[in-house]
C-alpha positions as CSV (number, residue, x, y, z in Angstrom):
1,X,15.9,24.1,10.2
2,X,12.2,22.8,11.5
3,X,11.3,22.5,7.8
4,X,14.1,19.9,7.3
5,X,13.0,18.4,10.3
6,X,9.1,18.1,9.2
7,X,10.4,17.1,5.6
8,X,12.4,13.8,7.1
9,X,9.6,12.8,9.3
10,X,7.5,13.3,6.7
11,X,10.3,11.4,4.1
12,X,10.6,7.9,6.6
13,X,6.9,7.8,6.4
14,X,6.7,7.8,3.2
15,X,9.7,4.9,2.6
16,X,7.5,2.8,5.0
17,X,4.3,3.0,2.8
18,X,6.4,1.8,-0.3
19,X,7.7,-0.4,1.8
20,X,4.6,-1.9,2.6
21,X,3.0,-1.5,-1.1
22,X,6.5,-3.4,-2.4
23,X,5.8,-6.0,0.4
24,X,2.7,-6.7,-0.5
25,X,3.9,-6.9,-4.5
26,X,6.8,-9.3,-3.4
27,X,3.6,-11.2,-1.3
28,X,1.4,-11.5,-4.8
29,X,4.6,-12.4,-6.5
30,X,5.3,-15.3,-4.3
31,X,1.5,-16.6,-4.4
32,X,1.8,-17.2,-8.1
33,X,5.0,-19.2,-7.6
34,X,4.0,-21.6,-4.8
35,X,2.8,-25.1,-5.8
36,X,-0.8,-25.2,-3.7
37,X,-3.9,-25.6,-5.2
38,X,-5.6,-22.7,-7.3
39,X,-8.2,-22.2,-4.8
40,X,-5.6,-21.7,-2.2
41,X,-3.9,-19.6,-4.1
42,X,-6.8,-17.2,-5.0
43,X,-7.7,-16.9,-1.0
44,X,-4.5,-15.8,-0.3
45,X,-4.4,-13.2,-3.2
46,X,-7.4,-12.0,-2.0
47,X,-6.3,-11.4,1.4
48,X,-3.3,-9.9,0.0
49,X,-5.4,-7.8,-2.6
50,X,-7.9,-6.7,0.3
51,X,-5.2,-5.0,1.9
52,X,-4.0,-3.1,-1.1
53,X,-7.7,-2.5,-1.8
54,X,-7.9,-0.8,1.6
55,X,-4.9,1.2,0.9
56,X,-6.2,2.3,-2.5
57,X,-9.4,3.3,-1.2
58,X,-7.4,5.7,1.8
59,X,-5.4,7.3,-0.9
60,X,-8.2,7.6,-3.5
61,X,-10.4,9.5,-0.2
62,X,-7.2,11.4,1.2
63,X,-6.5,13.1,-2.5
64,X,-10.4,13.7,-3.1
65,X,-10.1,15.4,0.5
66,X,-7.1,17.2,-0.9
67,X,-9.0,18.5,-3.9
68,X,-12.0,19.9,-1.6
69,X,-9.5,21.4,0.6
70,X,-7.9,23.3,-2.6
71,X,-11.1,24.5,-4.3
């Protein structure tokens, strides 16, 4: 029973970094649509694509991490 237990809190975690990638995908999305000038528009994609950036760069370090840990 503990495994299912680890899997599930394991499981919501997961649904709530999707969430936040699809949030930030719906938040790009949105940028392109809004009538503001270009300039305004590329700050906020920025902002928006710094975040992503950052979360790229966690995963790329947590499965390089990963790989030392297996060899």
């Amino acid at each position: 029973m503990e495994e299912y237990e680890v899997f599930d809190e394991y499981l919501k975690k997961t649904q709530l970094i999707r969430a936040f990638c699809e949030d930030r995908e719906n938040m790009l999305c949105e940028a392109i649509k809004l009538n503001i000038p270009t300039d305004c528009k590329v700050t906020y994609l920025k902002a928006v694509g710094r975040e992503i950036d950052l979360v790229c760069e966690f995963a790329e370090e947590m499965k390089k991490q990963r790989k030392s840990f297996i060899h």
